[in-house]
N, C-alpha and C positions, 0 to 999 in steps of 0.2 A: 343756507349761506355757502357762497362757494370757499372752497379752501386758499389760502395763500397761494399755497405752490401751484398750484391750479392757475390762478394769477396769473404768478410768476411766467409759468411754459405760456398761458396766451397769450401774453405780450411778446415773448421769444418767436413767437410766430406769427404774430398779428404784424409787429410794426415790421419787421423787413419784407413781408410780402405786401404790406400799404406802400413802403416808402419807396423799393425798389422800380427802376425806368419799365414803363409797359408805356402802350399809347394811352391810357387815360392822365397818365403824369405828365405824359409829353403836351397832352392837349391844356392842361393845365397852368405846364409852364408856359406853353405858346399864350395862352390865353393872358396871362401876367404880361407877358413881355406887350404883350398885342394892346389889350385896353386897362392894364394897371391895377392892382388889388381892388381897387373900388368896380373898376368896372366889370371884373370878374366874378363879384359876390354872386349874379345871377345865376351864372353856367356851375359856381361851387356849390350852391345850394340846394340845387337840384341833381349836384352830382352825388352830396353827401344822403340826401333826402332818398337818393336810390338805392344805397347801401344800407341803411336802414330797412327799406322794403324789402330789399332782398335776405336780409338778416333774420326778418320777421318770418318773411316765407319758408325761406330753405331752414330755418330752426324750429318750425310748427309744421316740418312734415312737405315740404314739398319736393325737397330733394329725393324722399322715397319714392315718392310718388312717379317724379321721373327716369328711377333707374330701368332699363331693359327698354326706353326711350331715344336711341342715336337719334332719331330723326330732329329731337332736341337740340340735341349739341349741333348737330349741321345746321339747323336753319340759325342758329347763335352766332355763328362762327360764319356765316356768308353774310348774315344781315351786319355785321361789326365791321366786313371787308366794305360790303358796298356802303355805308355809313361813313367808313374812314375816304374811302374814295370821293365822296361828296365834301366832305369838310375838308380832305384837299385840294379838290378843284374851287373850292371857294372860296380859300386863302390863296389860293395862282390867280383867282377873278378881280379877288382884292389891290392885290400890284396891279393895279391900273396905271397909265400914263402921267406922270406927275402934273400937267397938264389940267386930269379931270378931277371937278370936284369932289366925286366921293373918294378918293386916296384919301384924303383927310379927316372923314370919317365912316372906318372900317364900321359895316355892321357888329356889332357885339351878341358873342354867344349866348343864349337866352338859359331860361330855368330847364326848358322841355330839352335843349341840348346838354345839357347835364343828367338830364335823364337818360338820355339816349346813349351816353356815350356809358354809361356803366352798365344797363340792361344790357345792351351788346356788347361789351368787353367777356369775353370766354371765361379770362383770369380770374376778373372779378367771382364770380360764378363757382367756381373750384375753389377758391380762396372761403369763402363763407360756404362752400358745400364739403369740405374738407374739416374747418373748423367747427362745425358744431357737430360733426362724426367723431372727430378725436376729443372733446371738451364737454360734452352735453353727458349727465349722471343718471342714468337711467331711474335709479335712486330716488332723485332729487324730485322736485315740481320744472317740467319741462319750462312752466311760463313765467316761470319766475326767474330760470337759469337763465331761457332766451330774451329776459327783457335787461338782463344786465349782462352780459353777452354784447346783443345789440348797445345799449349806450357806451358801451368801454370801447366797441371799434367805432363807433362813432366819435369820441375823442379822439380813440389814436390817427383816425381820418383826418382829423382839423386838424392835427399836430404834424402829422405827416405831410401832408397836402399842402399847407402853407408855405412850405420852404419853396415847395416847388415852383407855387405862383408868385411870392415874392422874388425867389432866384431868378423867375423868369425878365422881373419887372427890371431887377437892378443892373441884371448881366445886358439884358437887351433892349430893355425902355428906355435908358439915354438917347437911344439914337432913332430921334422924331423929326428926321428931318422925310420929308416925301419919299426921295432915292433911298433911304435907309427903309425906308416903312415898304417899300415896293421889291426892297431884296429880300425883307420880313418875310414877305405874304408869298412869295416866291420858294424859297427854302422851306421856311413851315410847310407849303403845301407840298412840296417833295416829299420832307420828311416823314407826313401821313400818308403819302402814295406808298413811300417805300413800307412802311409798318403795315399797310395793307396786302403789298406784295409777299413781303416776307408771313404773313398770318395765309395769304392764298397756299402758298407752295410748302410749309412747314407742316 
């Protein structure tokens, strides 16, 4: 059984490293603002489905596995740039001409883009390769700590995450009209250009 205070520090450290702006939050709220809580469940559930994965892996031994591995972290850290760079030339492809019929409807981010956007997120990565360094009992039954571990950031994920996609929906989904939807798809994909930029040169 893990201890309270135990607990207590993983949540101290879990939710403001979930809830804090990285590009997966951004893509998250864009996504809200873009096709609506409902229409986000696909990209959130394969985002959260990732976190998981990753939870499972890097707590049963993978992050050992890849220490004294940089070649890791760089192929991580280029394939998240050129990923973010495609999902922002794809929201600039989206603001189409008011004009054509698919303005009206944006394709929607799928399960496999929710996967892909945490597998490639660096943060994510450090975040659950970090926690189960600092919180795992050597003591303990490792699969017993890491499956309740994993379901408690899986919660604080939903908890976390949702503000982001409803904030996105409330702040920016009123405005449905084509020119609004086409300045959307325009900004958003800067905004990923620029998160891409700035992860190149940082």
């Amino acid at each position: 059984m893990i201890a309270w205070d135990v607990w207590l520090l993983f949540l101290g450290f879990a939710v403001p490293m979930v809830f804090s702006p990285g590009p997966g939050n951004t893509l998250l709220a864009t996504a809200g603002a873009r096709f609506g809580v409902g229409g986000t469940v696909p990209f959130w559930t394969g985002f959260e489905s990732a976190n998981v994965a990753l939870c499972l892996l890097y707590g049963l031994g993978l992050g050992r596995a890849l220490q004294g591995h940089p070649e890791f972290e760089f192929a991580l850290r280029w394939g998240g740039i050129v990923y973010l760079v495609y999902l922002g030339w794809s929201f600039i492809r989206s603001a189409v001409p008011v004009a054509e019929p698919e303005a009206a409807n944006p394709a929607t981010l799928s399960f496999a883009d929710g996967l892909l956007a945490v597998v490639l997120n660096p943060k994510i990565h450090s975040t659950i390769a970090v926690m189960f360094s600092q919180f795992l009992d050597p003591a303990g039954s490792t699969a017993a700590q890491v499956g309740q571990f994993t379901l408690a950031f899986l919660l604080v994920g939903i908890a976390c995450h949702f503000p982001w996609i409803y904030g996105g929906k409330v702040i920016l989904g009123r405005f449905r009209s084509p020119g609004a939807l086409r300045v959307q798809g325009i900004v958003f994909g800067a905004c990923m250009l620029l998160v891409a930029a700035y992860l190149a040169l940082s």
